[in-house]
Structures are given as C-alpha cells and as structure tokens.
C-alpha positions as CSV (number, residue, x, y, z in Angstrom):
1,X,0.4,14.3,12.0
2,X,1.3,16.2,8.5
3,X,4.2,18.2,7.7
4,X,2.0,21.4,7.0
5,X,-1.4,22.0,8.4
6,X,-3.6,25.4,8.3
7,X,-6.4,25.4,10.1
8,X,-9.1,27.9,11.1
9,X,-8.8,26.7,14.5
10,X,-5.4,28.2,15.2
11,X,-7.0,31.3,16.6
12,X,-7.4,29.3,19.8
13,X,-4.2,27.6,20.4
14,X,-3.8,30.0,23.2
15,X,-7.0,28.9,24.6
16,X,-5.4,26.1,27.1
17,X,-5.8,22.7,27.9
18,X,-9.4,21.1,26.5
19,X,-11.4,18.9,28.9
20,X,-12.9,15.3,28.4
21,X,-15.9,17.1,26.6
22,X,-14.3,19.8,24.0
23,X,-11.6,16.9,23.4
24,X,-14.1,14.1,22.3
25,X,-16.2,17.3,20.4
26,X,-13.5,17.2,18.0
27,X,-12.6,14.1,18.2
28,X,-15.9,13.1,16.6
29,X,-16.5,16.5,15.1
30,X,-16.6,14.7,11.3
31,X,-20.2,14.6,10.4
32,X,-22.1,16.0,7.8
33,X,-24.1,18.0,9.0
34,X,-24.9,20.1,12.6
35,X,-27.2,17.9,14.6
36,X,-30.9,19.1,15.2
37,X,-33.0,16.8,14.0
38,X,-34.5,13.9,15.8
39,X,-35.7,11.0,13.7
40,X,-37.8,8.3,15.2
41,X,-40.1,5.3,14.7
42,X,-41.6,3.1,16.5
43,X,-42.6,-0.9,17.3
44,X,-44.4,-2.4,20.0
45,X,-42.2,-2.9,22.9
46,X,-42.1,-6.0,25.6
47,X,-41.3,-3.4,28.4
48,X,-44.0,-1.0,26.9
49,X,-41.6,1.8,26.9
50,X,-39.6,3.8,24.2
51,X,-36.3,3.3,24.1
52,X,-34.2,6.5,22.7
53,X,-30.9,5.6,20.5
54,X,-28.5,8.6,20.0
55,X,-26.4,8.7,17.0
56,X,-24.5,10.7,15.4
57,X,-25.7,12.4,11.6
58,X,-28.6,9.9,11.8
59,X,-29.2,10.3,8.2
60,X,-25.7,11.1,6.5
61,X,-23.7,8.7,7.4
62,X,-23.6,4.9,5.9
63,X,-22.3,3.7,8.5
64,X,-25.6,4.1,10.6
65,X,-27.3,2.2,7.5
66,X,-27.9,-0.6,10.1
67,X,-29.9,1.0,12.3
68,X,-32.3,2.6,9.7
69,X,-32.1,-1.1,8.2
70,X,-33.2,-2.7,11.5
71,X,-36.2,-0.5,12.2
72,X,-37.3,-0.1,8.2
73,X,-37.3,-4.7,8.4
74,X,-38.6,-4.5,11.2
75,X,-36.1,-6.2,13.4
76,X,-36.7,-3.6,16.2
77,X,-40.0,-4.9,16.6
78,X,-39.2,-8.5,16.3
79,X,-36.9,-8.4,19.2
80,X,-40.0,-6.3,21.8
81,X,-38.0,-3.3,21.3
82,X,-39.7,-0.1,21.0
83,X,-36.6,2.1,19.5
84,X,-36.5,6.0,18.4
85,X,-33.2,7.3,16.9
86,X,-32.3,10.7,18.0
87,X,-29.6,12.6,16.0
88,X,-26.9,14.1,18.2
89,X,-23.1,15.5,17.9
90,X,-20.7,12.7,18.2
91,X,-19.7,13.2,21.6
92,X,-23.1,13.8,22.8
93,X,-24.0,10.0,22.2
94,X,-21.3,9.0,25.5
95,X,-22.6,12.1,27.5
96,X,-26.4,10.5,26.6
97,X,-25.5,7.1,27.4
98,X,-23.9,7.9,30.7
99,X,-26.6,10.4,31.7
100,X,-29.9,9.5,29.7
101,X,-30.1,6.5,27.6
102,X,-29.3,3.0,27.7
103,X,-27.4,2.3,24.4
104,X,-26.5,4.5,21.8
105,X,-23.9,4.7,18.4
106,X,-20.7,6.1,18.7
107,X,-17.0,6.6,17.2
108,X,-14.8,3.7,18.5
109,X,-11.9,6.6,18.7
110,X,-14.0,8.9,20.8
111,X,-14.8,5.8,23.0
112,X,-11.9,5.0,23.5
113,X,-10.4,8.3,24.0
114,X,-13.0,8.4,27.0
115,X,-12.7,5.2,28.3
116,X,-8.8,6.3,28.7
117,X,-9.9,9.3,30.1
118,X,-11.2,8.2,32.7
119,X,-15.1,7.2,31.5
120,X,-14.3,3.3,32.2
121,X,-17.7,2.6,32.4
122,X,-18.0,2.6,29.4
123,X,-18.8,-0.6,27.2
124,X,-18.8,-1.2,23.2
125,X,-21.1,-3.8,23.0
126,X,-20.8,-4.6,19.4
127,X,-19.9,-3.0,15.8
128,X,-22.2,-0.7,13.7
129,X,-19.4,0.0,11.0
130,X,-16.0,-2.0,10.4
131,X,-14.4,-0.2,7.7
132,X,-12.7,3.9,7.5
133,X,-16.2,5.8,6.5
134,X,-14.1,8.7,4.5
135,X,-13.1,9.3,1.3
136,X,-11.0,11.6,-0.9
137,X,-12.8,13.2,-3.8
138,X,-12.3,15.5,-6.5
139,X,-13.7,17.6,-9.1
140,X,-14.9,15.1,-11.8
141,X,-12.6,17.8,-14.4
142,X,-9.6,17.5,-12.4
143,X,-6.5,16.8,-13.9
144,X,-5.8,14.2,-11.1
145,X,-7.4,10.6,-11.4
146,X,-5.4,8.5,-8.9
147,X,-3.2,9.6,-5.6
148,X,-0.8,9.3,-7.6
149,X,-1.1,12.1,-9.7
150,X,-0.6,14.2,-6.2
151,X,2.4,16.5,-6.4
152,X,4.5,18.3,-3.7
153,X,2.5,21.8,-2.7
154,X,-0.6,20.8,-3.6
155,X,-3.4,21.0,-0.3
156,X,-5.5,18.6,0.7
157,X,-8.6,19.1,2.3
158,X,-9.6,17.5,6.0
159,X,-12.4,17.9,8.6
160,X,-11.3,19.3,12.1
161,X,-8.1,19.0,13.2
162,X,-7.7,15.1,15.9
163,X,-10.8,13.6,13.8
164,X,-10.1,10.5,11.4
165,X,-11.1,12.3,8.1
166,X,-8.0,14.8,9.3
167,X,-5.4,11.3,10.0
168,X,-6.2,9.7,7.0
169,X,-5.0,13.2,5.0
170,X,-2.1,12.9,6.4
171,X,-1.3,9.4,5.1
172,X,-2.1,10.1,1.5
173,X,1.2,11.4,1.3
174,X,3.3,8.0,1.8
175,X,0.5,6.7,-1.2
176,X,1.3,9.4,-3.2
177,X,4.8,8.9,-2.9
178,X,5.9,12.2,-1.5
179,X,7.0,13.0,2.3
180,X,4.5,14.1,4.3
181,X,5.4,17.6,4.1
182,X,5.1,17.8,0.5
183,X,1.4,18.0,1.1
184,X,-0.6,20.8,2.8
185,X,-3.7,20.1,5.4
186,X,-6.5,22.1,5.4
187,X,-9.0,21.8,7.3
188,X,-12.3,22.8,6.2
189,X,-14.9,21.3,8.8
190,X,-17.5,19.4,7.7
191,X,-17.8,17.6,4.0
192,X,-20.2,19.9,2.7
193,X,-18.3,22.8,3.3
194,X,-14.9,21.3,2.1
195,X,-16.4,20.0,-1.0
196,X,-17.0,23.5,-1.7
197,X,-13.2,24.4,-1.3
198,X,-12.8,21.8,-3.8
199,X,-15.1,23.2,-6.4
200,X,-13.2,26.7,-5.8
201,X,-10.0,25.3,-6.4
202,X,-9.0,25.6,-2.8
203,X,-8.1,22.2,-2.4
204,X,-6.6,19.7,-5.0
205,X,-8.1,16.7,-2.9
206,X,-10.7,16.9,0.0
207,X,-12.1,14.5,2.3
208,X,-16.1,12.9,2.2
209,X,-17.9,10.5,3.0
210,X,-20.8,8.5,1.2
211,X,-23.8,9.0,0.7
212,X,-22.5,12.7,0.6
213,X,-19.8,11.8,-2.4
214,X,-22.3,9.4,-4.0
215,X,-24.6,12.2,-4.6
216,X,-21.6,14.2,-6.1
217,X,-20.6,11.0,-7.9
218,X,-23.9,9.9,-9.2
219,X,-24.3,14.1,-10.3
220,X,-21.4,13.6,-12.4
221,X,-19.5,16.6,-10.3
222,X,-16.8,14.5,-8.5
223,X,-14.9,11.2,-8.6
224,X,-13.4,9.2,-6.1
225,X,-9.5,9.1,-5.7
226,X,-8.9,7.1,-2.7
227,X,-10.8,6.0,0.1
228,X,-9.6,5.1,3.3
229,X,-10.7,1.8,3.5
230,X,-8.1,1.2,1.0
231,X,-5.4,2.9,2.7
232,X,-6.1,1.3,6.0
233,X,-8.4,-2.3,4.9
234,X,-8.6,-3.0,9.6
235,X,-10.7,-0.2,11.3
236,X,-13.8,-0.2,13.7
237,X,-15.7,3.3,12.9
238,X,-18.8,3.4,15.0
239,X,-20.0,1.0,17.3
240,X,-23.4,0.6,19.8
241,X,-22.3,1.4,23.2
242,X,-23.5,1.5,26.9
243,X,-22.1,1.6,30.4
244,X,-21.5,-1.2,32.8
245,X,-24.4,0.4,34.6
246,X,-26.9,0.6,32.2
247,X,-25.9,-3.5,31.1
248,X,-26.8,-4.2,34.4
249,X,-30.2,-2.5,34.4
250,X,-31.5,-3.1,30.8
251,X,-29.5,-6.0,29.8
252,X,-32.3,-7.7,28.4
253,X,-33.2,-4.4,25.8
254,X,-29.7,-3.9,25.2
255,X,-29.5,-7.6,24.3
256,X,-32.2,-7.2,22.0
257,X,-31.1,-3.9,20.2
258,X,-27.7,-5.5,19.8
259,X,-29.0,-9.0,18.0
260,X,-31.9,-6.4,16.1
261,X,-28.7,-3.9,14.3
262,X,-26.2,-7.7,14.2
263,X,-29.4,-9.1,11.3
264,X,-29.5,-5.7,10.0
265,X,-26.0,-5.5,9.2
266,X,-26.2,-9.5,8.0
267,X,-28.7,-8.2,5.3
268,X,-26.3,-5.0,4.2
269,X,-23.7,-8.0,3.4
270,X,-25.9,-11.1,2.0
271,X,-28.6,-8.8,0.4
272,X,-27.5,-5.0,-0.3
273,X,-30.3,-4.7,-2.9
274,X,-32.7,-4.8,-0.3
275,X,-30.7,-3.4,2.6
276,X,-30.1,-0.2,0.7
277,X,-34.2,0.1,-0.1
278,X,-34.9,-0.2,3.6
279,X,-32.3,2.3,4.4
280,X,-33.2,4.3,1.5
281,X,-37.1,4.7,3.0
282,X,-36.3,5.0,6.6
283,X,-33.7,7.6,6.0
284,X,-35.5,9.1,3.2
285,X,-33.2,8.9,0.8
286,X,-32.7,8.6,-3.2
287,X,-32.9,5.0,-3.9
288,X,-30.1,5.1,-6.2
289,X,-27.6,6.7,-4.3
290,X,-28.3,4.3,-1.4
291,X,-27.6,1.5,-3.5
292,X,-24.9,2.8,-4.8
293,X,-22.8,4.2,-1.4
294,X,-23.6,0.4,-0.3
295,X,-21.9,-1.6,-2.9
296,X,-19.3,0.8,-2.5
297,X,-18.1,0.1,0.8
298,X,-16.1,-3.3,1.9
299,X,-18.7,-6.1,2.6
300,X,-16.2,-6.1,6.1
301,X,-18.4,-2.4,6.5
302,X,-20.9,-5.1,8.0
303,X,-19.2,-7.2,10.2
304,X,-20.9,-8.3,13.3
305,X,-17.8,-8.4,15.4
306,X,-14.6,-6.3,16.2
307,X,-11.3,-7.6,15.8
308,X,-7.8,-7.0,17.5
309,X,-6.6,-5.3,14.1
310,X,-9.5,-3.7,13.7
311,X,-8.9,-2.2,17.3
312,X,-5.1,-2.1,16.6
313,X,-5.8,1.0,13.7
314,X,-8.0,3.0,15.6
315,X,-5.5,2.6,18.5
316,X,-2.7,3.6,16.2
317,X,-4.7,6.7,14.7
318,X,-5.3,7.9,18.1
319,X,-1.6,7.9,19.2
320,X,-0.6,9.4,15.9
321,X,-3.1,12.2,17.0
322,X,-1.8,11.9,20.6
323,X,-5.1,11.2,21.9
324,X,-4.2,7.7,23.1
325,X,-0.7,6.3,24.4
326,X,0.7,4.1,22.2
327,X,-0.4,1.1,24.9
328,X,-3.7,1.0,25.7
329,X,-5.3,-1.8,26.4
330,X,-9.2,-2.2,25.4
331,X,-9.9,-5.1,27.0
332,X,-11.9,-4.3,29.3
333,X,-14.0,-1.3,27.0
334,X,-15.0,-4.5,24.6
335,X,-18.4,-6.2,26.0
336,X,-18.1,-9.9,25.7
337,X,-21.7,-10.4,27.3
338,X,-23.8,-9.6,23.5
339,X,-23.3,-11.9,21.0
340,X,-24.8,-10.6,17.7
341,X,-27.1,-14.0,17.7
C-alpha cells in the first residue's frame, strides 16, 4: 500500500498465515484505547430484559456519538428497549454478535472482510458513521500547515498495519504531490501513542481521530492537516450489525435499536448543539470538545443509510490492503428489512 513502510510488527512476518480472528484483530485494531471498560445504562424494556450492545472504544470514538446520543435522549427507552453498551476490541463486536448478543457496532471493513470469509451470516443492518473517522495532525509549531508542505523522506505516522488509519497514510502522498514512495509509514499503534511520536519528532504527520485530536486541538498542541473525509468524501465507517439468525429471533428489538440510533443520528445532523451535550454527559466528556469534534465532521457522518459509493471505498480500501478481491459483492451483507423510520 506505500512505497516504504516500518513497522513494529515485522518481527512476525515469519509467523504464517493469520486466521479469520487475528485477521479482523487488525483489521479493526484502530482504536483509542485497549478495551476494558463496560459502560451501561438503562430504560425500561417491553421484553423486560437487558439487551447488551458491543462496540468498539465506546467512549473515544465520534463515530459511536449516536449511540451515547440515543440512550442520553432517551430514544432507547422510547422504543421498549432496555440497552447496555459494552466496550469491546473491534473484532470482538462480530465474535459477540454471532456468539452472545443480538446487535452490536462494528467496522464496515472488518464486516465485510468476514462476511467474505466465510461469516455470511452476517447482516449490517444500518449505518452508525458515514464518513473516514481519521485524521492527520501535527504539532501546532510545525513548519508544515497543509499536505502540501509534505516533502519526499519525510514519515508519516499510521495505526497497525491492514487498518484504515494505515490506507489513508498511504494516499496522502498522491495529495501531496509526491509518489508514494517518497513518503515513509510508520506505524505506531493506537493515536495516543503515535501522537507521542509526533511530539518527539518521530513523525512529520501522524494519524488521529476526534475527540482525541480535538482535545489536542482545543489544547493548542496540534492542528489538523488533512482528514480523510477530505481525501475520500464516500465511506461507511461503523455500522449496527447482527446475523441472519439473531434477525429472526429478535427482530422486533433489533428493529427498535435500529430506528432508536437512526433519530439519534437525525439530531447529530439537524441539532449538533444538543446532540454533542447528550453525547458529552453520557460519555462523560468535556462539553466543548464534544461540540467541537461534531461540527467538525461532514453532516454525511450522520446519514441514516449506506450507499453503493459509500460501499464502493471501503471495498476499494480493502483490496488495496488485499483483504477483499477487487469483486465482492455486498448484497447480500446489506439488511434491507430495518428501515431507520
């Protein structure tokens, strides 16, 4: 995918062929921050049972600002759904569905790889996040302002090596101007730790993600250079997702949960004032930065459906990674049966 990548994970590129699970670890591997914690609250449920919703860095992540929106509004309980969010690695959220839960939030790439893999019961049932959740940042004293000021030799740092964060890297070259081996991909894991690489001067560039760089931004230690929602404007990031089985048993709750997250993320797009402050309390976080990372994102972030381009981008990131062939059809991963009213 780039001309000249280090990473720390060479040391195992003796270690054979990865499985379905250590595959879809790093292909959803970009987070935050290691998963532990379980966040939950609750309403009064139809069913009168608790319904568990894995996702991914529950709390770090703007793209899960719909779910934290739902349940802080109260559309949770408004549907009969009694919901708890439970913060899990990436690839945990498929293994959960398939195994534990009915519904949960997921990376359309690392469904898809599955799905392709053989998991075809699985089922995206709608969108959580429509636009590219990363972002390149740098030292707010850095000499370079714009992608533009990116010159051949300088490194760039990425999350784990077959992720998104570590794709978009490699197409910041072509922005820049330069070919793609004029630049040099680090990877550096998680954005915490490569913000830190940035700050030594390990990195010219290194990837994020809001509400992570807002802090930084708002802190007056780093700027935004380019975000990949710029770069690539069609993408599907996370989405709710279930299996053919588990629509058949709890169609009703997952119906419900669906149409609960669809208001939520009408409300991050007609009202962001008072999206953010319900975010902002559910997920405790500052205010201002919540505000902020949502008017920063494309009011797209919220759509309630996925398109064919949108599809078409994670498709193409995934064969650029060779995790997908070049013609995979998604057809039959896409739910039809949960319209978002």
């Amino acid at each position: 995918m780039t001309g000249n990548t280090t990473t720390r994970r060479d040391v195992l590129r003796a270690g054979g062929a990865l499985g379905l699970g250590a595959l879809l670890f790093e292909v959803a591997g970009c987070s935050n921050t290691p998963s532990a914690a379980q966040a939950t609250a609750t309403a009064p449920s139809a069913a009168g049972g608790r319904l568990t919703m894995p996702a991914p860095s529950l709390t770090t992540l703007v793209g899960n600002a719909p779910l934290h929106v739902a349940m802080a509004q109260g559309f949770f309980t408004a549907a009969g759904v009694d919901v708890e969010f439970a913060d899990v690695v990436g690839t945990d959220v498929i293994r959960t569905v398939q195994t534990k839960s009915i519904i949960g939030v997921a990376g359309a790439l690392p469904s898809l790889v599955a799905f392709t893999k053989g998991a075809k019961e699985v089922q995206i049932i709608g969108p959580t996040y429509s636009a590219a959740q990363t972002t390149f940042i740098a030292p707010k004293d850095s000499p370079i302002n714009s992608v533009h000021d990116l010159k051949a030799g300088m490194k760039i740092g990425a999350a784990v090596a077959a992720t998104p964060p570590t794709y978009f890297a490699g197409l910041l070259a072509a922005q820049a101007g330069l070919q793609q081996a004029d630049l040099q991909t680090v990877t550096l894991g998680r954005a915490p730790d490569a913000w830190t690489a940035a700050k030594q001067g390990l990195v010219a560039v290194t990837w994020s993600n809001p509400p992570f760089d807002t802090q930084l931004i708002q802190a007056g230690e780093a700027k935004v250079i380019i975000t990949a929602a710029q770069m690539v404007p069609d993408w599907v990031d996370t989405a709710l997702i279930s299996t053919t089985a588990r629509i058949q048993q709890s169609a009703t709750e997952i119906r419900a949960i669906r149409q609960a997250v669809a208001k939520a993320q009408d409300l991050l797009r007609t009202d962001p004032d008072t999206a953010a402050a319900a975010w902002a309390k559910n997920a405790k976080l500052d205010p201002a930065v919540a505000a902020a990372a949502v008017k920063a994102v494309p009011a797209a972030a919220w759509t309630t459906t996925i398109t064919p381009a949108n599809l078409a981008s994670v498709i193409k990131a995934g064969t650029a990674m060779k995790l997908l062939s070049g013609d995979v059809d998604a057809t039959a991963l896409i739910s039809t049966a949960f319209p978002a009213s």
